[in-house]
C-alpha positions as CSV (number, residue, x, y, z in Angstrom):
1,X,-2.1,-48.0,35.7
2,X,1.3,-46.4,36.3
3,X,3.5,-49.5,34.2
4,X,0.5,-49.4,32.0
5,X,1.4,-46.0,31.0
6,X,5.2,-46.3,31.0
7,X,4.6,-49.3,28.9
8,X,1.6,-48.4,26.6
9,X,1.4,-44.7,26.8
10,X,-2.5,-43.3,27.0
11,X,-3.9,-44.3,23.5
12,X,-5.3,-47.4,24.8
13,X,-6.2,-46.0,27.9
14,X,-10.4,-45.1,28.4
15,X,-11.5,-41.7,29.2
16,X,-12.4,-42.6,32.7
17,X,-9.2,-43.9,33.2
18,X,-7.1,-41.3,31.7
19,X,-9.4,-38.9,34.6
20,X,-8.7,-41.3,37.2
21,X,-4.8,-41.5,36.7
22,X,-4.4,-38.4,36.6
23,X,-6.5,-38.0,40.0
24,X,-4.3,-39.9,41.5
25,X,-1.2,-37.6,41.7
26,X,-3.9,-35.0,43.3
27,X,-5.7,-37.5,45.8
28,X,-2.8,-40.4,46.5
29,X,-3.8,-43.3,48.4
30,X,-7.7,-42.9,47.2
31,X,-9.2,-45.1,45.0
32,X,-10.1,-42.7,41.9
33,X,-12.0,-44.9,40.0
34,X,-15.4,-44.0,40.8
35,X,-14.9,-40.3,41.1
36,X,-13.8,-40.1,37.3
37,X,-16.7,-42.1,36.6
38,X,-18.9,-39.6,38.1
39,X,-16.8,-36.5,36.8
40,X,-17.8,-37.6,33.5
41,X,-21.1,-38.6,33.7
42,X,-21.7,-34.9,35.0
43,X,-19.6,-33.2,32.2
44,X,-20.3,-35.6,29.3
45,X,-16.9,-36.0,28.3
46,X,-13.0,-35.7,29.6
47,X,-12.7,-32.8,27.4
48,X,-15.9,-31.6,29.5
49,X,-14.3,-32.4,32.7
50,X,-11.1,-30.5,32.2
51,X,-12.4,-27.6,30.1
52,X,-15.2,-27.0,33.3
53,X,-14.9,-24.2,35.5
54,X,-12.4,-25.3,38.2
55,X,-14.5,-23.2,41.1
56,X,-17.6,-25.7,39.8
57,X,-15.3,-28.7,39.8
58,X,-13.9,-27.9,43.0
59,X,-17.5,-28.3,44.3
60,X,-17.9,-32.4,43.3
61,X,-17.5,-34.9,46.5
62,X,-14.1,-35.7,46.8
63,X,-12.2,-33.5,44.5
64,X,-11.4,-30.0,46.0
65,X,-9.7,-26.6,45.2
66,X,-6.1,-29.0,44.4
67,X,-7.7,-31.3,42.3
68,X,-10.3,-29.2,40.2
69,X,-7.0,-26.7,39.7
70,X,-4.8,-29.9,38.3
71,X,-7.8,-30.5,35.7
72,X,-8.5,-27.3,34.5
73,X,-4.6,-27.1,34.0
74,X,-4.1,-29.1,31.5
75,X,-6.4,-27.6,28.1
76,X,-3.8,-24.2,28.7
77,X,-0.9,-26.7,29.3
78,X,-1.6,-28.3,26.3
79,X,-2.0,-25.1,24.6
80,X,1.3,-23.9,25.7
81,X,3.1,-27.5,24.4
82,X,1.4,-27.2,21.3
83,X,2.3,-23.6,20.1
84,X,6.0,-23.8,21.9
85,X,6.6,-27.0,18.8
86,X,5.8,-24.5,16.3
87,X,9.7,-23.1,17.7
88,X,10.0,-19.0,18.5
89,X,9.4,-18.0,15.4
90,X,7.2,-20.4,12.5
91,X,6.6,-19.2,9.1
92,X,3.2,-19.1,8.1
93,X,3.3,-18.9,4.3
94,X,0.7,-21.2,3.4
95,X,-3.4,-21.2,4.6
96,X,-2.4,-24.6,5.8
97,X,0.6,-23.4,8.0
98,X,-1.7,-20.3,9.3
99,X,-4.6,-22.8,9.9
100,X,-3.1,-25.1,12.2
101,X,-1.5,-22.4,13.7
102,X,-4.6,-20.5,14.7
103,X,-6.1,-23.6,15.7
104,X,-3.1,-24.2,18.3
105,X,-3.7,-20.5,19.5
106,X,-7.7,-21.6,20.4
107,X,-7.1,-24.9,21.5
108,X,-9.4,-25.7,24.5
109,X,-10.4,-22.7,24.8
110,X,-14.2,-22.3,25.9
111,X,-14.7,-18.9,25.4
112,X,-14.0,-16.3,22.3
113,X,-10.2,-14.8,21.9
114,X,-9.2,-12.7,19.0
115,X,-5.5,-12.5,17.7
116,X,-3.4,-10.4,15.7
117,X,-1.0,-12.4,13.9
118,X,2.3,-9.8,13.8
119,X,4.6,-11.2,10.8
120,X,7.6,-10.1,8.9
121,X,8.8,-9.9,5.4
122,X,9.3,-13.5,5.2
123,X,6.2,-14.3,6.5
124,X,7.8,-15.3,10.3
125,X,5.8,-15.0,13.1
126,X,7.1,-12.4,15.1
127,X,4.4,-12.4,18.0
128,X,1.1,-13.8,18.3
129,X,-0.8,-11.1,20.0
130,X,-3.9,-12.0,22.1
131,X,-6.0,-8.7,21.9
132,X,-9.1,-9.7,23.3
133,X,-10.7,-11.9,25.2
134,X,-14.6,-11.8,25.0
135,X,-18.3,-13.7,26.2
136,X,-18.6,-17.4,24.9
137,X,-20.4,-15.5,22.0
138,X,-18.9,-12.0,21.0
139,X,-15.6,-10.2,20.9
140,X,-15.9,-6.7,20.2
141,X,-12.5,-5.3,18.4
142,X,-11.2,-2.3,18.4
143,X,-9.0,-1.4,15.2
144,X,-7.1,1.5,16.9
145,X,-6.0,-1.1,19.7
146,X,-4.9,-3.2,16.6
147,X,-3.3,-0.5,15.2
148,X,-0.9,-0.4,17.8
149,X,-0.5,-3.8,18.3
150,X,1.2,-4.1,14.4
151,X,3.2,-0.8,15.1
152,X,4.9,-1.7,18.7
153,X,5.8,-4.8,17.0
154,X,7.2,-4.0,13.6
155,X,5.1,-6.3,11.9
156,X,5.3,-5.7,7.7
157,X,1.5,-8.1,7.7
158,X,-0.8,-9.4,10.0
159,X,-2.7,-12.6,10.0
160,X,-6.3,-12.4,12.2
161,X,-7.6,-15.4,14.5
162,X,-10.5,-15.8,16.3
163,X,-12.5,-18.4,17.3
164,X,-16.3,-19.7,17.6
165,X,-16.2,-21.6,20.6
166,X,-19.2,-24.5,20.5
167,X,-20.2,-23.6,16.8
168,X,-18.6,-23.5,12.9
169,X,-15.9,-21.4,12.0
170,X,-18.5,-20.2,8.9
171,X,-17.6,-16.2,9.3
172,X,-20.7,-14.3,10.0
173,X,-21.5,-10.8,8.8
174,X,-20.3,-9.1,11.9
175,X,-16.4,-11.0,11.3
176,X,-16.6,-9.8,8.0
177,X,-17.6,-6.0,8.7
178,X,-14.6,-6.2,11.2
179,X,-12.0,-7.9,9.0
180,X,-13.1,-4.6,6.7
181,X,-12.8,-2.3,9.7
182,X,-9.3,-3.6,10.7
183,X,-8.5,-3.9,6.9
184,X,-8.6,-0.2,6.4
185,X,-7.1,0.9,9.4
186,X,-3.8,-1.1,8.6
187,X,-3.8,0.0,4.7
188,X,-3.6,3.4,6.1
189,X,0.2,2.5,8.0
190,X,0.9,0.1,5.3
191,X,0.7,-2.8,6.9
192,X,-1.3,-5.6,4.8
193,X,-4.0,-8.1,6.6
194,X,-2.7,-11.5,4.6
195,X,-6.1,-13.3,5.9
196,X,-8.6,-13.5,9.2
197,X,-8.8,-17.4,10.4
198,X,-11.3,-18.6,11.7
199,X,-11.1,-21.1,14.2
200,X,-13.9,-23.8,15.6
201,X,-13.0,-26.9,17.8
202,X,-10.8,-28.8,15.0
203,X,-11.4,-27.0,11.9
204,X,-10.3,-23.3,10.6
205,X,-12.0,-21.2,7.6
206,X,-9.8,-19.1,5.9
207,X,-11.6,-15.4,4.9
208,X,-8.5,-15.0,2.0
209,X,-10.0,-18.3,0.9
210,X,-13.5,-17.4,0.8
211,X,-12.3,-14.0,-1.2
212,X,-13.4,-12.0,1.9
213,X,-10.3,-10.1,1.9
């Protein structure tokens, strides 16, 4: 499976066998065949597999604390590759640009994270700030908290992300009344809230879009 890799990369490569390889730099000299089979009949999926609470995988026979930490590596790892393409500092001056962005900022994520988006005059992103991290379904936000966020970072605009983890990025009433909420609170330090992304496995919805803004 090793030359297969070097030779073929994974696209060709089944689930199961994708798990299993990587098993194998976990649990050498162990057949890892079967385990991955069983991993993903439990979890429904690889993306189940590695997006499952590592102390639950840890708890399949065979696996352990190493292992079930290797798995539930990788949806942050890939995160982290993801955004660090994008270069220090991306401009975001298109819906397109700010979409794919926000969906790098959520990816594999399984629970709800909101971000504030700092930008400059040229619409460069000078940080991506992750505010709050909430339940599988609600993030409370706090505009004073991102009030300060936009301030200790200079930022001229702000772009807001969240995600719906498990659902569709349609905005519901309660991420419109806080878009309005956050709105405000910036307009009164002059900084401008370009648009509030929403974010939902693979697809975004953009509130400037929907004329939410």
């Amino acid at each position: 499976m090793k030359n297969r890799f070097i030779e073929e990369g994974l696209d060709a490569f089944e689930d199961h066998q994708i798990l299993e390889l990587l098993l194998f730099y976990a649990i050498p000299r162990k057949d890892t065949n079967e385990l991955a089979h069983s991993l993903i009949n439990k979890y429904g999926s690889l993306s189940g597999v590695l997006e499952a609470d590592p102390k639950d995988l840890a708890k399949a026979p065979g696996l352990g604390e190493n292992s079930a930490i290797l798995l539930a590596l990788i949806p942050s790892l890939a995160r982290i590759y993801l955004k660090d393409r994008w270069g220090a500092r991306p401009t975001l001056d298109s819906t397109a640009k700010a979409g794919e962005y926000v969906l790098t900022l959520c990816a594999g994520r399984t629970y709800e994270v909101f971000y504030v988006i700092c930008l400059d005059a040229q619409h460069k992103v000078i940080y991506s700030a992750l505010v709050h991290e909430g339940t599988i379904d609600q993030a409370p936000v706090y505009p004073r908290l991102i009030v300060e966020t936009a301030l200790r970072h200079k930022a001229q605009s702000v772009i807001l992300a969240h995600n719906h983890p498990g659902g569709t990025p349609i905005p519901s009433s309660q991420d419109i009344e806080v878009t309005k909420r956050i709105q405000v609170a910036l307009e009164q330090i002059s900084i401008s809230v370009l648009d509030h992304i929403i974010a939902a496995g693979e697809q975004y919805v953009s509130c400037a879009e929907k004329g939410l803004l």
